[in-house]
N, C-alpha and C positions, 0 to 999 in steps of 0.2 A: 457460441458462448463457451468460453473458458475455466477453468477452473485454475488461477493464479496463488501460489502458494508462497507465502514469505514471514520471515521470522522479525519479530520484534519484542521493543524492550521495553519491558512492566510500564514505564514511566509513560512514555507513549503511547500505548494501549490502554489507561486506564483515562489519558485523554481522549480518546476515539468513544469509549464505552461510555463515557458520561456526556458524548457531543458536545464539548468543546473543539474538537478536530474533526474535520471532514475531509480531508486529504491524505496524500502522503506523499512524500519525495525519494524516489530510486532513482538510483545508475540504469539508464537506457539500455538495458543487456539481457532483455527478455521482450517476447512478444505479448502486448496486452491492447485491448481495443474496448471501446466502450459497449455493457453489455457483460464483459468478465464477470467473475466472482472472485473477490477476491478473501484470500482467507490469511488472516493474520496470527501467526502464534507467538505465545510471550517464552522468548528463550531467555534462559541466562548464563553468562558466559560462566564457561564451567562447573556449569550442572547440565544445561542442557532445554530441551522443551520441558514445561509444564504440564500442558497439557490441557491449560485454559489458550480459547481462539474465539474469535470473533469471523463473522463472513461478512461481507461488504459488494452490493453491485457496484461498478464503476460504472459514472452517469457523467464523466468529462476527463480529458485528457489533453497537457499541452505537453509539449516537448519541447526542452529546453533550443536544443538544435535545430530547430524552424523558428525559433526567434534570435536567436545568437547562432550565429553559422560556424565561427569557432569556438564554441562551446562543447567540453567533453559529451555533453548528451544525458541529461536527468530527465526525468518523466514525471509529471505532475499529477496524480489520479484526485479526482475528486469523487465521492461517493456520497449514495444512502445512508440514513443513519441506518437501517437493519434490512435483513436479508428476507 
């Protein structure tokens, strides 16, 4: 198990917080398996982190590129609501 760190933005994150979202979509350019943690922080462009985060187990994973073979390669996490 992992500890997956990645920046996000207010608007998106106050959908995760309220469970209306339970996924998220990255660029394929990190290792993540199901079982991760994943931790979300709300940056903003030009100030920086916040300092509010959220953590997240990841309980599914598809990848775009084992469904579409030329496909740049997105990763689909699906998660817990809480950690």
């Amino acid at each position: 198990m992992r500890t997956i760190q990645k920046k996000i933005r207010f608007e998106y994150l106050t959908e995760i917080i309220s469970g209306r979202k339970n996924f998220d979509v990255r660029k394929d350019d990190f290792d993540v398996d199901v079982g991760d943690v994943l931790v979300l922080s709300e940056y903003i462009e030009g100030f920086g982190f916040t300092g509010l985060k959220i953590q997240r187990i990841i309980i599914h994973i598809t990848r775009t590129k084992d469904v579409y073979p030329d496909n740049d390669g997105f990763v689909i996490m699906g998660f817990n609501e809480k950690l």
